[in-house]
PDBQT receptor file of N, H, CA, C and O in Angstrom, charges set to zero:
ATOM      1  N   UNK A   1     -17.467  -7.236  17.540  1.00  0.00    +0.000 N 
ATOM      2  CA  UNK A   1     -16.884  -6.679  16.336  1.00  0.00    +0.000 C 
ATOM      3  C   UNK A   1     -16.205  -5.370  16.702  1.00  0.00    +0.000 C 
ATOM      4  O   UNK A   1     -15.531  -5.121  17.701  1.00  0.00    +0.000 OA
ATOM      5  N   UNK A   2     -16.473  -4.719  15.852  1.00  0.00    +0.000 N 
ATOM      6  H   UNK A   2     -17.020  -4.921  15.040  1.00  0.00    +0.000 HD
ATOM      7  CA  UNK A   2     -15.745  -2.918  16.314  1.00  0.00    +0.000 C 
ATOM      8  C   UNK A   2     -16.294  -2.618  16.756  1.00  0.00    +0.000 C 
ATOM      9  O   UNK A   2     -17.389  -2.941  16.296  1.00  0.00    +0.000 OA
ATOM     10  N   UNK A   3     -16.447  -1.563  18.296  1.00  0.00    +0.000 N 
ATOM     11  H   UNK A   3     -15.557  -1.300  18.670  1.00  0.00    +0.000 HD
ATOM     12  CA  UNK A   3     -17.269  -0.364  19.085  1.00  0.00    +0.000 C 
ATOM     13  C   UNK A   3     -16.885   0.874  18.524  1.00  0.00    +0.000 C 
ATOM     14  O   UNK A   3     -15.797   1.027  17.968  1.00  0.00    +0.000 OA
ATOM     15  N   UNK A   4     -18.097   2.150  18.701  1.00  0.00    +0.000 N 
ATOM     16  H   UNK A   4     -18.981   2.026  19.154  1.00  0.00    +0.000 HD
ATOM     17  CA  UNK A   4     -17.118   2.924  18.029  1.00  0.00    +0.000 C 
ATOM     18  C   UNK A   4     -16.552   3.779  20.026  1.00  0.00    +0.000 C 
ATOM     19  O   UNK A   4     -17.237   3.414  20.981  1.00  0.00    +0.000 OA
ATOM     20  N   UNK A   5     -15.603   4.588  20.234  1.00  0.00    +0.000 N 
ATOM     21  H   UNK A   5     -15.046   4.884  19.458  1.00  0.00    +0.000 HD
ATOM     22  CA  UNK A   5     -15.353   5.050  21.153  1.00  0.00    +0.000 C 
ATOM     23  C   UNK A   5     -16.571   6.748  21.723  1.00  0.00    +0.000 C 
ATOM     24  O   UNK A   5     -17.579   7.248  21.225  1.00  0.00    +0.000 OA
ATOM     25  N   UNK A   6     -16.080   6.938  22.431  1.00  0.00    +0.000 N 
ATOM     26  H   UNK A   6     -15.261   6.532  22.836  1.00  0.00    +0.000 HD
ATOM     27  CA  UNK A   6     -17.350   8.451  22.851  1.00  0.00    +0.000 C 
ATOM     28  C   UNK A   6     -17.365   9.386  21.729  1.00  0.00    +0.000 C 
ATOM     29  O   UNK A   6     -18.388   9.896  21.271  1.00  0.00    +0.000 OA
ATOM     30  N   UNK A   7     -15.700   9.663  21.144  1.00  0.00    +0.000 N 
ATOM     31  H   UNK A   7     -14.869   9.250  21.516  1.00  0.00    +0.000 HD
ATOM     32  CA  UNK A   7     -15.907  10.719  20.470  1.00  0.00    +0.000 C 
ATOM     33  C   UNK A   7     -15.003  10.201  18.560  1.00  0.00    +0.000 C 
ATOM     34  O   UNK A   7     -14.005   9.692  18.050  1.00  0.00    +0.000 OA
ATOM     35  N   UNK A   8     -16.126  10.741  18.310  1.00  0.00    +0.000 N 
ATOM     36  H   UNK A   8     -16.936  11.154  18.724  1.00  0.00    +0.000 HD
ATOM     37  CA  UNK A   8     -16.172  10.416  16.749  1.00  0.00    +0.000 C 
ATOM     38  C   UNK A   8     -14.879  10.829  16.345  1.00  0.00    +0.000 C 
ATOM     39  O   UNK A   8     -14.237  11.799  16.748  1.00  0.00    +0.000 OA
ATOM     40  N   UNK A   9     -14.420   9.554  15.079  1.00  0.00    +0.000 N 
ATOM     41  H   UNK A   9     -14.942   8.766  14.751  1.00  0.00    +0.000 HD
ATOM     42  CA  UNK A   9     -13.022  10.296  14.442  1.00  0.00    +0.000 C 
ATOM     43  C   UNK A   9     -12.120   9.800  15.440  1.00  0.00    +0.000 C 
ATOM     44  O   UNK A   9     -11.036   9.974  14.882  1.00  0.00    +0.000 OA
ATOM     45  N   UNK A  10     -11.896   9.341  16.457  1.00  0.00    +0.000 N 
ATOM     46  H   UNK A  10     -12.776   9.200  16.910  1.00  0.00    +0.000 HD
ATOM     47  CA  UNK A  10     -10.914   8.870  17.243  1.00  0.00    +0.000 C 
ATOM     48  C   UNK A  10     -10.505   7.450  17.073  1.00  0.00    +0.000 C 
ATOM     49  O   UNK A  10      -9.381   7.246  17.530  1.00  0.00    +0.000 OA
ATOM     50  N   UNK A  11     -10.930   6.683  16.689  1.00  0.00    +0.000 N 
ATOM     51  H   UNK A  11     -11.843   6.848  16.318  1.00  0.00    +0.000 HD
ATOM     52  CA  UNK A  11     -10.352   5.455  16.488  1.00  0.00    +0.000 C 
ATOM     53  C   UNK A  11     -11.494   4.381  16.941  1.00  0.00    +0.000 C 
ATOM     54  O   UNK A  11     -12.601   4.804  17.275  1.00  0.00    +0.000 OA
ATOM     55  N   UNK A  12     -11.218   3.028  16.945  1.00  0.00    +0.000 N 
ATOM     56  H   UNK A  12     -10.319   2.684  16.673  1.00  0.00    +0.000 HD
ATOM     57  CA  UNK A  12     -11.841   2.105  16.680  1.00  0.00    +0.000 C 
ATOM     58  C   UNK A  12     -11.409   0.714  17.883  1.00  0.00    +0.000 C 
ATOM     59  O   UNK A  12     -10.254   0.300  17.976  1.00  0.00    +0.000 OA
ATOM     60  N   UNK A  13     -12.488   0.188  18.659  1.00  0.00    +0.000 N 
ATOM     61  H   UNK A  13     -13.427   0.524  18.584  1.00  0.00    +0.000 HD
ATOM     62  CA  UNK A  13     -11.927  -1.047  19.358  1.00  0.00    +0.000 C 
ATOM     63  C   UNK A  13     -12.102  -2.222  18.668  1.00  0.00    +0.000 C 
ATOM     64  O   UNK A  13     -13.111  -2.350  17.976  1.00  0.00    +0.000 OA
ATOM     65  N   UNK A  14     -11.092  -3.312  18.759  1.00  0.00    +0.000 N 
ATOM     66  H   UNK A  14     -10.272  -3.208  19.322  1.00  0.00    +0.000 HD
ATOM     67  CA  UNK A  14     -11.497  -4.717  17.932  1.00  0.00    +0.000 C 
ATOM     68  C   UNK A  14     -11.522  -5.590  19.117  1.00  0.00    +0.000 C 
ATOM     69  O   UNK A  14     -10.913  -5.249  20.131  1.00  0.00    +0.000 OA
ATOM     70  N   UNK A  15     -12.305  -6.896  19.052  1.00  0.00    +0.000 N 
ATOM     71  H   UNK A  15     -12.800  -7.173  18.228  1.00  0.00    +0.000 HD
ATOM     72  CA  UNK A  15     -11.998  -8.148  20.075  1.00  0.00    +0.000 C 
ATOM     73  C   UNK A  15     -10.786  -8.220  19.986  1.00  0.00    +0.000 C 
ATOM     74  O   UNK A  15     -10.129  -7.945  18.982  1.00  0.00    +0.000 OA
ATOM     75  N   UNK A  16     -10.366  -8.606  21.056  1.00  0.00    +0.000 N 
ATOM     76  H   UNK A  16     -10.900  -8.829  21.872  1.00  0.00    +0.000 HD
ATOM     77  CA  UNK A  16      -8.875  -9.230  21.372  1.00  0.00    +0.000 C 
ATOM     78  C   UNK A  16      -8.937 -10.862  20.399  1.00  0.00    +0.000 C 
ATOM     79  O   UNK A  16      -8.035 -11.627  20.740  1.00  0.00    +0.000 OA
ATOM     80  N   UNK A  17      -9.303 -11.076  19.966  1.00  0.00    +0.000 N 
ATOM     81  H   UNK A  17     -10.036 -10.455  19.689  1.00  0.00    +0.000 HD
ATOM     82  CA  UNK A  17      -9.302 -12.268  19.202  1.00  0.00    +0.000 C 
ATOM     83  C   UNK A  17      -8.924 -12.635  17.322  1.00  0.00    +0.000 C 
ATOM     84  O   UNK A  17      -8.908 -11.671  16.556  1.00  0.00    +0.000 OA
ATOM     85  N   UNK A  18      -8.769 -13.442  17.009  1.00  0.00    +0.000 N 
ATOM     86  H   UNK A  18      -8.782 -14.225  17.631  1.00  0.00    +0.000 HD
ATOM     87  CA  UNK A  18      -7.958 -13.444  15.895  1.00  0.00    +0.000 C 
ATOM     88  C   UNK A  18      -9.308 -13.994  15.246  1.00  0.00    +0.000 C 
ATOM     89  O   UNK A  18      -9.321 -14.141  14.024  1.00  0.00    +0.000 OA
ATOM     90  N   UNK A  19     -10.114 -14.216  15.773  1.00  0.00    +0.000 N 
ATOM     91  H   UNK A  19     -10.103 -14.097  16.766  1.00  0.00    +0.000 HD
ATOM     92  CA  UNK A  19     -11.263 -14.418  14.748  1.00  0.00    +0.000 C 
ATOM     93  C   UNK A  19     -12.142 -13.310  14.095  1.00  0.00    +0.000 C 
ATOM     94  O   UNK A  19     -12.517 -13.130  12.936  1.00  0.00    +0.000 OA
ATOM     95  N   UNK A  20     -12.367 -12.512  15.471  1.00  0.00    +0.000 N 
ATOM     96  H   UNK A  20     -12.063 -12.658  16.412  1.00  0.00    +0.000 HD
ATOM     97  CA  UNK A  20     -13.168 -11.193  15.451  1.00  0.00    +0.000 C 
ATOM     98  C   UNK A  20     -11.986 -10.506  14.171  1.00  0.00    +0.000 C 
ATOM     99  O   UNK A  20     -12.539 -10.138  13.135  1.00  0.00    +0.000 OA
ATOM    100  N   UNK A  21     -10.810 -10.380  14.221  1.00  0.00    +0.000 N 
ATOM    101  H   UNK A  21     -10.360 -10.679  15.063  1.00  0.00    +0.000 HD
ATOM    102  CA  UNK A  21      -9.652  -9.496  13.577  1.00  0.00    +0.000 C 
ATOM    103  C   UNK A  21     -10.368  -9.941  12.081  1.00  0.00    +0.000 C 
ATOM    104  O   UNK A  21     -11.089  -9.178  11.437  1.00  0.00    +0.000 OA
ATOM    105  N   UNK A  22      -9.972 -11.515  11.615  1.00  0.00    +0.000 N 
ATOM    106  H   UNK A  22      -9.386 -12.135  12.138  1.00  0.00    +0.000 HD
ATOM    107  CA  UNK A  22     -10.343 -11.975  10.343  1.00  0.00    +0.000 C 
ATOM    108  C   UNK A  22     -11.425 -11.910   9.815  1.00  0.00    +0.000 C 
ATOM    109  O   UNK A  22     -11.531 -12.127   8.608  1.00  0.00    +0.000 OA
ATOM    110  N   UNK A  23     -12.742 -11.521  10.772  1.00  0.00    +0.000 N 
ATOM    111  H   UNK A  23     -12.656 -11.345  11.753  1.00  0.00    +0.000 HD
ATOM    112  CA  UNK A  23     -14.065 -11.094  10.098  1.00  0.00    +0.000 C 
ATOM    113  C   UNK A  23     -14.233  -9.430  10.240  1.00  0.00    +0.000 C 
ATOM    114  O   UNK A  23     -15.388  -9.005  10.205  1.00  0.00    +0.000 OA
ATOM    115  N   UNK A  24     -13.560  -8.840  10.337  1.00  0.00    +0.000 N 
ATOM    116  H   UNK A  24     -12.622  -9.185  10.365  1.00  0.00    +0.000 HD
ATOM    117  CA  UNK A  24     -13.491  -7.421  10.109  1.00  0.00    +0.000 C 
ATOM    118  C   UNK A  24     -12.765  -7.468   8.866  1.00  0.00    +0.000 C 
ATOM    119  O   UNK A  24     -13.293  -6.810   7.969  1.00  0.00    +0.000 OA
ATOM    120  N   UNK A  25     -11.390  -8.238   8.485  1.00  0.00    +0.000 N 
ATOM    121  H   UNK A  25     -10.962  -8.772   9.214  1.00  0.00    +0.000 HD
ATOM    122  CA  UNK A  25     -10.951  -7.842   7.673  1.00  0.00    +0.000 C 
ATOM    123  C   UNK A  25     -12.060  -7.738   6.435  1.00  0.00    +0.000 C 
ATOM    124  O   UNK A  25     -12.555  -6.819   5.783  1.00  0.00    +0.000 OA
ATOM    125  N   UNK A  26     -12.201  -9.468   6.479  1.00  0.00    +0.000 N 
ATOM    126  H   UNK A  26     -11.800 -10.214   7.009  1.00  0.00    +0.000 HD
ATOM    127  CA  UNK A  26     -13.404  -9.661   5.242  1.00  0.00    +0.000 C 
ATOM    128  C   UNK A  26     -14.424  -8.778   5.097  1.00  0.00    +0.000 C 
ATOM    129  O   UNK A  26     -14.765  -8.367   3.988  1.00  0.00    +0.000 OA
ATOM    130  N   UNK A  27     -14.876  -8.490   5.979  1.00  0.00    +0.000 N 
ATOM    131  H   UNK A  27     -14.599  -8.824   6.880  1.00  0.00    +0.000 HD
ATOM    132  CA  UNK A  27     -15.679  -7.410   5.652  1.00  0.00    +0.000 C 
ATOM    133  C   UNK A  27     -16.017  -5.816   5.034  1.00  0.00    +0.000 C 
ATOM    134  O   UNK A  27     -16.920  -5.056   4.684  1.00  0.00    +0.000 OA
ATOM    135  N   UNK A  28     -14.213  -5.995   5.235  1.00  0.00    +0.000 N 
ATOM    136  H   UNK A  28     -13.479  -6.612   5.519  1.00  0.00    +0.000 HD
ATOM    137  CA  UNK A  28     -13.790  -4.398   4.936  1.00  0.00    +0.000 C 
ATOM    138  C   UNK A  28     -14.306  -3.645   6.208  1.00  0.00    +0.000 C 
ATOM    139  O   UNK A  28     -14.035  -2.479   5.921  1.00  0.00    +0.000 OA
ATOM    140  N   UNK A  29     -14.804  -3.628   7.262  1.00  0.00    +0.000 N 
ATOM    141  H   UNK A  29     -15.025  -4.575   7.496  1.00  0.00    +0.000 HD
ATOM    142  CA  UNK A  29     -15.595  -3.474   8.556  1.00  0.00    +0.000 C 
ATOM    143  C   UNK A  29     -14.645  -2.135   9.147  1.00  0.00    +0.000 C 
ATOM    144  O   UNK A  29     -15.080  -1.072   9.589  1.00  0.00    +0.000 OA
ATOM    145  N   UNK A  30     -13.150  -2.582   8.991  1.00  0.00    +0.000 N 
ATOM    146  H   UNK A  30     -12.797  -3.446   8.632  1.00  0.00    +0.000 HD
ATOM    147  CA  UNK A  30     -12.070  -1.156   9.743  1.00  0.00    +0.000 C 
ATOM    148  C   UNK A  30     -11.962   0.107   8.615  1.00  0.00    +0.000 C 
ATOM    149  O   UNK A  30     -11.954   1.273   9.009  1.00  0.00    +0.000 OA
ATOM    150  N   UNK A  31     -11.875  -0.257   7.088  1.00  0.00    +0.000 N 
ATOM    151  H   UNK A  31     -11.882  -1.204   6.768  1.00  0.00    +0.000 HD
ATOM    152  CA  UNK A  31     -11.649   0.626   6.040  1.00  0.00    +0.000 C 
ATOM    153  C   UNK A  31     -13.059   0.873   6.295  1.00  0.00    +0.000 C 
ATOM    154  O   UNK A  31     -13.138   2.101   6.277  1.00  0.00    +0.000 OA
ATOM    155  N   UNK A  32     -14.375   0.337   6.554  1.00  0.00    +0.000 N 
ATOM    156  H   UNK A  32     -14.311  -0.661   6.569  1.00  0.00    +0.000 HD
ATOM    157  CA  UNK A  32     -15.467   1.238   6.643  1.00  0.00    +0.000 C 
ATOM    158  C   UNK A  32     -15.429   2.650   7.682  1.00  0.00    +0.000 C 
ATOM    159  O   UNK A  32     -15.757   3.834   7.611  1.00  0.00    +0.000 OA
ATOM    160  N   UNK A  33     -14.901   1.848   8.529  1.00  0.00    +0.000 N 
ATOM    161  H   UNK A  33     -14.635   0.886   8.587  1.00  0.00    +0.000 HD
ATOM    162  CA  UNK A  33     -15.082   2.792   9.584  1.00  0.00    +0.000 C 
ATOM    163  C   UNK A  33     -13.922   4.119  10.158  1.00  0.00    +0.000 C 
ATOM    164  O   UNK A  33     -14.065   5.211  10.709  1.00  0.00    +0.000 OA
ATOM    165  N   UNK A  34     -13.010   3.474   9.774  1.00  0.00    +0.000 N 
ATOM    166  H   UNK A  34     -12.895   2.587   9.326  1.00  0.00    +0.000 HD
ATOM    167  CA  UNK A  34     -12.016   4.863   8.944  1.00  0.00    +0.000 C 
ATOM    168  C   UNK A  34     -11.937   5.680   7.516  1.00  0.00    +0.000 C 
ATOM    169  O   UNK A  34     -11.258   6.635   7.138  1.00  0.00    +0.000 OA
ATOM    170  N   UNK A  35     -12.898   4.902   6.932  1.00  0.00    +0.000 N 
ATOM    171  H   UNK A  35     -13.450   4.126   7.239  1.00  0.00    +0.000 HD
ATOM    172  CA  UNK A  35     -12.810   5.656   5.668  1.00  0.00    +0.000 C 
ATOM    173  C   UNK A  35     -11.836   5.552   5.065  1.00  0.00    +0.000 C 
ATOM    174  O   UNK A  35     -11.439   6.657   4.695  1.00  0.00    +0.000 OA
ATOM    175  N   UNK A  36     -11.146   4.656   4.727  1.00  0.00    +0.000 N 
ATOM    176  H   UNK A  36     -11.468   3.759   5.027  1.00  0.00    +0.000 HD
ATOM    177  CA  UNK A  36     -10.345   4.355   3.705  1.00  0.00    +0.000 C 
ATOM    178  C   UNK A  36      -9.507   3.398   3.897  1.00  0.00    +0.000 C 
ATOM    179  O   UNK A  36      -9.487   3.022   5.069  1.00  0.00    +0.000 OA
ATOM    180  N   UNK A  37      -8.444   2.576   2.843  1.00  0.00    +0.000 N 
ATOM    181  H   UNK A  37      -8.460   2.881   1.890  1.00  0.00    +0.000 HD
ATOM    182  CA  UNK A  37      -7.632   2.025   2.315  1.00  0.00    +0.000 C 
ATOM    183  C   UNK A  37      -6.860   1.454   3.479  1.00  0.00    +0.000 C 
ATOM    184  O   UNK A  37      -6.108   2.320   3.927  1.00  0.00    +0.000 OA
ATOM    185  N   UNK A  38      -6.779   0.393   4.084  1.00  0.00    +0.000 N 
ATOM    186  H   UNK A  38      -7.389  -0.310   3.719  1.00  0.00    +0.000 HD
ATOM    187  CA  UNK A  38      -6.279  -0.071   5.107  1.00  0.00    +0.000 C 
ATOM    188  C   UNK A  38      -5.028  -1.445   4.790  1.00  0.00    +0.000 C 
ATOM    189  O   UNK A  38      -5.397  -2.552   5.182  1.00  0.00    +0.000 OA
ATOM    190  N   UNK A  39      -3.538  -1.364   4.073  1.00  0.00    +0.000 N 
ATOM    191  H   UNK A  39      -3.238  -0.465   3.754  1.00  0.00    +0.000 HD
ATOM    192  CA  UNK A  39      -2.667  -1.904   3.895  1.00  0.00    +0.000 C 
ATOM    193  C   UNK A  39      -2.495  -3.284   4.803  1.00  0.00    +0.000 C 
ATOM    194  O   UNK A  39      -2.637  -3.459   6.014  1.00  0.00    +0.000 OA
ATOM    195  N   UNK A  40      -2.126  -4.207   3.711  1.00  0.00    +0.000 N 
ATOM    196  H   UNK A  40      -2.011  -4.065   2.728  1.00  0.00    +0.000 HD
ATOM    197  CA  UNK A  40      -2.099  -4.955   3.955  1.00  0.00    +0.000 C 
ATOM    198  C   UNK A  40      -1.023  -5.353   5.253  1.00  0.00    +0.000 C 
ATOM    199  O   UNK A  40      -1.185  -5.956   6.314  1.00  0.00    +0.000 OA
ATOM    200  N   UNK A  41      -0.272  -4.932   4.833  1.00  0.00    +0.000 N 
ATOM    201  H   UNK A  41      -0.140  -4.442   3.971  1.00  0.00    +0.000 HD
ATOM    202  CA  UNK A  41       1.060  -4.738   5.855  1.00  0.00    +0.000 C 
ATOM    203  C   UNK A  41      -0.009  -4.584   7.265  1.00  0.00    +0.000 C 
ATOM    204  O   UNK A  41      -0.420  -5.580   7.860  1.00  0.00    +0.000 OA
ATOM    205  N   UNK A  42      -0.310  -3.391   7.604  1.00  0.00    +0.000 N 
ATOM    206  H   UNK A  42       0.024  -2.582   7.121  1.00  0.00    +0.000 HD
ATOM    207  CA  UNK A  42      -1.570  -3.194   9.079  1.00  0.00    +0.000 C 
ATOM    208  C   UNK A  42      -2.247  -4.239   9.382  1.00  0.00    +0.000 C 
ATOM    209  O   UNK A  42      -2.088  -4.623  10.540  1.00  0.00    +0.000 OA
ATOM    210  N   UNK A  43      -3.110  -4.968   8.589  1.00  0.00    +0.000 N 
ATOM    211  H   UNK A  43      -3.239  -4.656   7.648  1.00  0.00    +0.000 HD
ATOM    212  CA  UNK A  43      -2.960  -6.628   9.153  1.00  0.00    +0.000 C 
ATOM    213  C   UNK A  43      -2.394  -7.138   9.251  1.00  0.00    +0.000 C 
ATOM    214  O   UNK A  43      -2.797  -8.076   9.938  1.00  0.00    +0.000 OA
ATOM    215  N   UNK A  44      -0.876  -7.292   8.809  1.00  0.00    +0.000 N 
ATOM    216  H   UNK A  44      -0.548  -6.530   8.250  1.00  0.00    +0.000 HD
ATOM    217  CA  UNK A  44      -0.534  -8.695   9.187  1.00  0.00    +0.000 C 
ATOM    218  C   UNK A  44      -0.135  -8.276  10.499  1.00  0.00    +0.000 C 
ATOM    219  O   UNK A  44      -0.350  -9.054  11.429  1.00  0.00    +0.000 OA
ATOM    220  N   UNK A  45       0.453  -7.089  10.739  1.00  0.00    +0.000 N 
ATOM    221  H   UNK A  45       0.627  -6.457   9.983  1.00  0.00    +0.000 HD
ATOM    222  CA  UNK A  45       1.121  -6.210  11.988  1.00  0.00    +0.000 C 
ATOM    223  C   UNK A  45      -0.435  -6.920  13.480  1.00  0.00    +0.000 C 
ATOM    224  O   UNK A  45      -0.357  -7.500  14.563  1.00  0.00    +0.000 OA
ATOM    225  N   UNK A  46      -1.351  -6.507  12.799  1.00  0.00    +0.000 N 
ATOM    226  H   UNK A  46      -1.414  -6.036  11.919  1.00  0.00    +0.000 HD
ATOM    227  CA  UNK A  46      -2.707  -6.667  13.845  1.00  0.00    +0.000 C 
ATOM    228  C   UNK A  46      -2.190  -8.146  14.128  1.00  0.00    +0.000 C 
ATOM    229  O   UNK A  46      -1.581  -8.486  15.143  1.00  0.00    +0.000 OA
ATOM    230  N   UNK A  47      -2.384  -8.611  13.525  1.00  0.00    +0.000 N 
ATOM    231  H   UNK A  47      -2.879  -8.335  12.700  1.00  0.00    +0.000 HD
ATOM    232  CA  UNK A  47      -2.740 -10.713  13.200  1.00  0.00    +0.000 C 
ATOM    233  C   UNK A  47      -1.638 -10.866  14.154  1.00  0.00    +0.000 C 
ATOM    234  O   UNK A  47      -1.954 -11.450  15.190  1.00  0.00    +0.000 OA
ATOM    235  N   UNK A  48       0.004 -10.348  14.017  1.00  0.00    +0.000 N 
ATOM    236  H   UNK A  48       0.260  -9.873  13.175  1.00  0.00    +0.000 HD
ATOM    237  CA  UNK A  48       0.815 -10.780  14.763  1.00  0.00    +0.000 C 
ATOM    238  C   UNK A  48       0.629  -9.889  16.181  1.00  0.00    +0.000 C 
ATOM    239  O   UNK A  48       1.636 -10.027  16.876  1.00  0.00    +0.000 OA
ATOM    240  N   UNK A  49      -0.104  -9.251  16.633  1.00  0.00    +0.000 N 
ATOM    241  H   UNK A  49      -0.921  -9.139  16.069  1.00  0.00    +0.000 HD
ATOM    242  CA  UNK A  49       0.217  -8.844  18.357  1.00  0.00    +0.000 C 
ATOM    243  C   UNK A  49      -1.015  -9.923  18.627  1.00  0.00    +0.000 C 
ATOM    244  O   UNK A  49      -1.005 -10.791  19.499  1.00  0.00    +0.000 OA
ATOM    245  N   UNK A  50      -1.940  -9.699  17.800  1.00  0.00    +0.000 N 
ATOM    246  H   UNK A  50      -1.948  -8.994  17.091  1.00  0.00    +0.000 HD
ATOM    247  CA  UNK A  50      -2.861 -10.632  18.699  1.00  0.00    +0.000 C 
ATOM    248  C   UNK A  50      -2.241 -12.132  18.557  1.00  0.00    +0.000 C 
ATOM    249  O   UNK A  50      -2.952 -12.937  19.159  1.00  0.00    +0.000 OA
ATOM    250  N   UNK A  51      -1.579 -12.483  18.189  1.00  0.00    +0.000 N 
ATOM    251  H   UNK A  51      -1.002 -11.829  17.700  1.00  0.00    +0.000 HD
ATOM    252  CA  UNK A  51      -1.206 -13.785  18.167  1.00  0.00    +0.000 C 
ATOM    253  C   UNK A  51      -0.217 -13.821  19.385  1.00  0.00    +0.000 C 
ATOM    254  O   UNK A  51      -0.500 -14.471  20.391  1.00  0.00    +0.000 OA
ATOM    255  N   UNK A  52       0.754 -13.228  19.290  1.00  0.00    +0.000 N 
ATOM    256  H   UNK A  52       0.984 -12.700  18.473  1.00  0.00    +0.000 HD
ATOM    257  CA  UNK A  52       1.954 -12.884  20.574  1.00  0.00    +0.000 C 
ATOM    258  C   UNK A  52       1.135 -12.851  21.594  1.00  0.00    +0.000 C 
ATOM    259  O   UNK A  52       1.581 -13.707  22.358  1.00  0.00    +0.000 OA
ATOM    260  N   UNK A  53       0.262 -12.409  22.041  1.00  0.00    +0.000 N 
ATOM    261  H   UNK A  53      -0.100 -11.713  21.421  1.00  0.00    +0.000 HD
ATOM    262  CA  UNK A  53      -0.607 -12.237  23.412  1.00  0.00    +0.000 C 
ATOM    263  C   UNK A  53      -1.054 -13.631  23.479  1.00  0.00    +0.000 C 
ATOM    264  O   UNK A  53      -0.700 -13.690  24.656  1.00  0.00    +0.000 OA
ATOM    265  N   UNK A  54      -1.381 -14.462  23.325  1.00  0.00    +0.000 N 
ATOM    266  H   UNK A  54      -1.668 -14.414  22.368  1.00  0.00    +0.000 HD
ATOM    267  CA  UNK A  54      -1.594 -15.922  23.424  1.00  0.00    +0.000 C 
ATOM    268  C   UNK A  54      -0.434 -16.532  24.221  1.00  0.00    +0.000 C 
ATOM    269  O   UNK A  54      -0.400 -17.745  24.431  1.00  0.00    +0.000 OA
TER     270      UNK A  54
């Protein structure tokens, strides 16, 4: 799922995978962990690199 990195407030790792991506979304799992409101637009943007890397 998400790791968080060494230092807090810096950002967030996801699986390279489009499954791991779609159960974060559902979960709200990235707006948890940034604290807020995460546009829809920013997924689809996610959904399409991890898809291109295939």
């Amino acid at each position: 799922m998400i790791e968080h990195g060494k230092l807090p407030g810096r950002g967030a790792y996801l699986c390279d995978n489009i499954e791991c991506l779609e159960k974060a979304i559902k979960s709200k799992r990235i707006e948890k962990n940034f604290e807020m409101k995460i546009e829809e637009e920013i997924y689809e943007n996610l959904r399409g690199v991890m898809i291109d890397k295939k």
